[in-house]
BAZA-656633 format. One record per residue (C-alpha): residue number from 1; residue in one letter; x, y, z. Coordinates in steps of 0.02 Angstrom, whole numbers. Each point is the difference from the previous one (the first is absolute). Example, Ala and Ser with C-alpha at 12.3 -4.5 7.8 and 13.67 -1.06 7.14 Angstrom:
(r 1, "A", (615, -225, 390))
(r 2, "S", (69, 172, -33))
This chain:
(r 1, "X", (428, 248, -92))
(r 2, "X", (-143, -7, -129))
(r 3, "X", (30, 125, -148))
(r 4, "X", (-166, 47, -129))
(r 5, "X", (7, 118, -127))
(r 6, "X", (-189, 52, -89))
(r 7, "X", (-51, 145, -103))
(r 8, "X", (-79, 183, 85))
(r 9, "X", (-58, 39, -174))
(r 10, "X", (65, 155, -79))
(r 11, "X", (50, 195, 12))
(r 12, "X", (77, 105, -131))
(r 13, "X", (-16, -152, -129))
(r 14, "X", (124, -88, 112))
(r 15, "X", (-17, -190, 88))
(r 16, "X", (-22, 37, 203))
(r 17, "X", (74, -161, 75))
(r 18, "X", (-42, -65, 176))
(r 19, "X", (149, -78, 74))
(r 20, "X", (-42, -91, 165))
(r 21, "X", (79, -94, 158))
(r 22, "X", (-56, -104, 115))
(r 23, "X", (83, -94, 142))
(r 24, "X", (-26, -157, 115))
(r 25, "X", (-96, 108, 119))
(r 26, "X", (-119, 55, -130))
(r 27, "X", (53, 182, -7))
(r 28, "X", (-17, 64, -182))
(r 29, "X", (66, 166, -71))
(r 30, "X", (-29, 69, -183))
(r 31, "X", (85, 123, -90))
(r 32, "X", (-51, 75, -202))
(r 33, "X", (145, 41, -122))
(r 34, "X", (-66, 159, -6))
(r 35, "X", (41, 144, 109))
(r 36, "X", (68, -159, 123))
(r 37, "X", (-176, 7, 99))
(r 38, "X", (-8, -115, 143))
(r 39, "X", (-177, -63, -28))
(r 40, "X", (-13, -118, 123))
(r 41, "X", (53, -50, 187))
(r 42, "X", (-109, -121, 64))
(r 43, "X", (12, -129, 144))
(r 44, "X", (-108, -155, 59))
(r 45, "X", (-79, 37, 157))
(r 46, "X", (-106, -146, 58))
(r 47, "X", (-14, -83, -164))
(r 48, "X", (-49, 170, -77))
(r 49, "X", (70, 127, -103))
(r 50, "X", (53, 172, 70))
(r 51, "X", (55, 143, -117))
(r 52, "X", (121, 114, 103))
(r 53, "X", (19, 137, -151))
(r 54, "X", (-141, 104, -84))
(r 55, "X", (1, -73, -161))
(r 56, "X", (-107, -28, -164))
(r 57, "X", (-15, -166, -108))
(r 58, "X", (4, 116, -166))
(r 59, "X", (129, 99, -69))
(r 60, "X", (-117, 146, -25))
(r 61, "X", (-22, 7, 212))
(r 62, "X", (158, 53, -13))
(r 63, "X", (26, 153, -149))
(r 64, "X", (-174, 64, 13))
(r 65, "X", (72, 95, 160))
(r 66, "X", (117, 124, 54))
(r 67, "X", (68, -103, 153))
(r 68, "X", (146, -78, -77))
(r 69, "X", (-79, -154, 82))
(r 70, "X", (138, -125, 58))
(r 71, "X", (113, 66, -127))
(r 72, "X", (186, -15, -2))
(r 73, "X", (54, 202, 14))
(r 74, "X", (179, 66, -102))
(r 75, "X", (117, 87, -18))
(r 76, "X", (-64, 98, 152))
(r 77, "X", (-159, -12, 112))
(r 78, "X", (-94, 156, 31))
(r 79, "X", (-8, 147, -61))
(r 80, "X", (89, 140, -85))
(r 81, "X", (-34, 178, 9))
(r 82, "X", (-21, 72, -177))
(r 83, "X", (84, -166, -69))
(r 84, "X", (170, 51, 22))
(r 85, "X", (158, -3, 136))
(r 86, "X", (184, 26, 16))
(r 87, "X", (117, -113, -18))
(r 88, "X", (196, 11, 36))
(r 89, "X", (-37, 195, -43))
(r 90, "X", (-104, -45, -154))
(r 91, "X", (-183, 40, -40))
(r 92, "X", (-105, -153, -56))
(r 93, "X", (-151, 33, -70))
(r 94, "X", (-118, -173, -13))
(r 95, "X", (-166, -4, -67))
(r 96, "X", (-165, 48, 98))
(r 97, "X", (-115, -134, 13))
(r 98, "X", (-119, 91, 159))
(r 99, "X", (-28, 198, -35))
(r 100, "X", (192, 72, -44))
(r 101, "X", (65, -165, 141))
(r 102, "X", (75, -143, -46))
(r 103, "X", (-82, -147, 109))
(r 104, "X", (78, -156, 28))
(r 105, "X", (125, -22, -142))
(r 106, "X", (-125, 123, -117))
(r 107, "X", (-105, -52, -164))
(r 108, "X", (135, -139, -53))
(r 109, "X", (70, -42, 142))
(r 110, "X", (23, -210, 68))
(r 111, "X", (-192, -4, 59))
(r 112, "X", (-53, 36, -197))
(r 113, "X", (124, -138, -51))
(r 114, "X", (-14, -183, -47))
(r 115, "X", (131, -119, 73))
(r 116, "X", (85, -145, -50))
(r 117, "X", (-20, -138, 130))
(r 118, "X", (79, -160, 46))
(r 119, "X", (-50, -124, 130))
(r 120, "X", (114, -88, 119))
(r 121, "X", (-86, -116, 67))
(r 122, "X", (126, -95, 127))
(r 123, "X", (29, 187, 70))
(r 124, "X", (-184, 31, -11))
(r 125, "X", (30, 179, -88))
(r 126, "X", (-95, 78, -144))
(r 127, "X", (157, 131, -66))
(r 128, "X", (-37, 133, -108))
(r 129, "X", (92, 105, -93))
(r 130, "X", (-4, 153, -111))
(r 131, "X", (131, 138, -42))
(r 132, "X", (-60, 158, -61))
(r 133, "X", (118, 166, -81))
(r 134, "X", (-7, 183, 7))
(r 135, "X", (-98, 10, -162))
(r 136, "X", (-130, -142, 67))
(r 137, "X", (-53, 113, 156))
(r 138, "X", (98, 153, 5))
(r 139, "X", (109, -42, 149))
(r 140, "X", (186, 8, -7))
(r 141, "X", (93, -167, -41))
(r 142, "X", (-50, -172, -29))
(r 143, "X", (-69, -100, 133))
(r 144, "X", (-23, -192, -1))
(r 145, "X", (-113, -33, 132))
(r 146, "X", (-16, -200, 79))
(r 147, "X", (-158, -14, 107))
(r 148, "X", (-15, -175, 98))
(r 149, "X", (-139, -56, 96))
(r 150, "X", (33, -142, 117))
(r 151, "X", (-98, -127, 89))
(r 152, "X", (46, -100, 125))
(r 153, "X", (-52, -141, 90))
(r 154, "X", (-4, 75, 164))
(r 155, "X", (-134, 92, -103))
(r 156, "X", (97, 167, -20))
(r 157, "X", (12, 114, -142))
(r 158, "X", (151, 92, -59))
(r 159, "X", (15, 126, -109))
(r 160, "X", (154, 84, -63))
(r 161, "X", (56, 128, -111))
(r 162, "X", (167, 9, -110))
(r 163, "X", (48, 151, -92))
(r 164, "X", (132, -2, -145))
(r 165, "X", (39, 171, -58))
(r 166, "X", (111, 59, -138))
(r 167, "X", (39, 140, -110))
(r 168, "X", (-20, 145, 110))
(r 169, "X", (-24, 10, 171))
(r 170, "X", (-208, -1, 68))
(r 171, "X", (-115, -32, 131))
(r 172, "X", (-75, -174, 81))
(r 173, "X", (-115, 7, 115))
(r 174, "X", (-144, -146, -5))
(r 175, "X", (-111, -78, 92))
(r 176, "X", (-159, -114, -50))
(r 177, "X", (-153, 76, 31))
(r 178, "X", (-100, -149, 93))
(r 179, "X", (-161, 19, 88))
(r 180, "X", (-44, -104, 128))
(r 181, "X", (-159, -50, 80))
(r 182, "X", (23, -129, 139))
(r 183, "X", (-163, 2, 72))
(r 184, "X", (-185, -65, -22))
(r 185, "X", (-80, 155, -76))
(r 186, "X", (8, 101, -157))
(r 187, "X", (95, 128, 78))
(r 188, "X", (145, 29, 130))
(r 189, "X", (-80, 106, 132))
(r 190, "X", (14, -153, 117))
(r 191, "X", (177, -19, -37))
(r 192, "X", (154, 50, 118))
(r 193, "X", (128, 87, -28))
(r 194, "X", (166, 33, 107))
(r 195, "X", (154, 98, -92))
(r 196, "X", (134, -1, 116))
(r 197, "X", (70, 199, -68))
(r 198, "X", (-23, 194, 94))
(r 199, "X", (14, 78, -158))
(r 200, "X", (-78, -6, -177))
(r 201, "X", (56, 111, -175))
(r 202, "X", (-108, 138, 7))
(r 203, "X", (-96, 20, -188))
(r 204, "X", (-94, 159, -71))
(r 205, "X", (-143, 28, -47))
(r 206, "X", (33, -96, -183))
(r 207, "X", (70, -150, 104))
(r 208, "X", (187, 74, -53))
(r 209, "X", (130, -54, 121))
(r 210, "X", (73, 162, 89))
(r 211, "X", (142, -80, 54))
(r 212, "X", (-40, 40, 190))
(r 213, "X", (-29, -128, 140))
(r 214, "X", (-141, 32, 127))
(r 215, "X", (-44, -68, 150))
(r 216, "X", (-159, -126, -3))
(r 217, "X", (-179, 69, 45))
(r 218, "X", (-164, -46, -39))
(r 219, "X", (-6, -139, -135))
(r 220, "X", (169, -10, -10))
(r 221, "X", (37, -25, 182))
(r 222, "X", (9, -201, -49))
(r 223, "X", (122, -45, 153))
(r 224, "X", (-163, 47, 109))
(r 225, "X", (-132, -25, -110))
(r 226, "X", (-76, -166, -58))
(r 227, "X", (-129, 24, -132))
């Protein structure tokens, strides 16, 4: 496995770092210290190049936008009506970061954060890690998050999520926020798409979870629908 680390330039007067793998097959992935963004996933195909993620060669490509682009998403994904929630019979009231919400882990949450990062490169992982308290982003507890991408040479990528928490009880609920263009084209309106699932979480009109299940219609019909 080939390891290279370069620079991504700079945001908030802080070194962005590159951290990249590439295997025997020639299937590279790239991830920045900050926010954990997987910048690249790109395969040979016929001796040439093929990015599978929507992706930017400049740190800028990815702050100067509200589309948490490829960013690793804590303590929670989604969002939070009026930024607060019960837990074990206890109000918790995080800050907004979208109108009176809280949206994926709010104004301070993991995908604001640098990361410190280590490279194994016999396990062909890029690991990062960052722990973050109560008074860093207003949810309860400390959390020590471990993010590790893997690549392997069957030319898969794995990436998994370990959450530490301590001092009080709180919430973990994260995802990474990847998006994916496998196609020829700028967009993914030639793509396919089968979701084997009858019903979806229903959502407002703010995008708020309401906690119900409905059954699939329309664009969300995805066991039916390929587009």
């Amino acid at each position: 496995m080939r390891t290279l680390e370069t620079d991504f330039g700079q945001y908030k007067k802080q070194r962005v770092v590159k951290y990249t793998l590439e295997n025997q097959s020639g299937t590279r992935i790239s991830v920045l210290n900050f926010a954990g963004i997987w910048q690249e996933f790109s395969v040979l195909e016929k001796g040439q190049r093929r990015q599978l993620l929507l992706q930017g060669d400049r740190i800028k490509d990815y702050i100067n936008n509200d589309l948490y682009l490829n960013r690793v998403i804590a303590r929670t994904a989604g969002r939070i009506d009026q930024a607060r929630f019960v837990l074990k019979q206890k109000l918790i009231q995080t800050l907004p970061n979208e109108e009176a919400n809280s949206l994926h882990g709010g104004p301070k949450g993991f995908a604001q954060q640098f990361f410190n990062v280590t490279v194994n490169q016999e396990q062909g992982q890029i690991i990062l890690k960052k722990t973050l308290s109560e008074t860093d982003d207003s949810f309860p507890g400390t959390l020590e998050l471990t993010v590790s991408y893997t690549l392997t040479e069957n030319n898969q990528v794995i990436v998994s999520f370990l959450g530490r928490q301590s001092k009080a009880d709180g919430v973990f609920n994260p995802t990474l926020h990847a998006y994916f263009n496998l196609g020829q084209s700028d967009d993914i309106l030639d793509h396919s798409l089968l979701i084997n699932s009858q019903k979806h979480l229903q959502l407002n009109a703010a995008k708020i979870p309401t906690g119900r299940l409905v059954d699939n219609q329309g664009p969300f019909d995805l066991p039916n629908t390929r587009t």
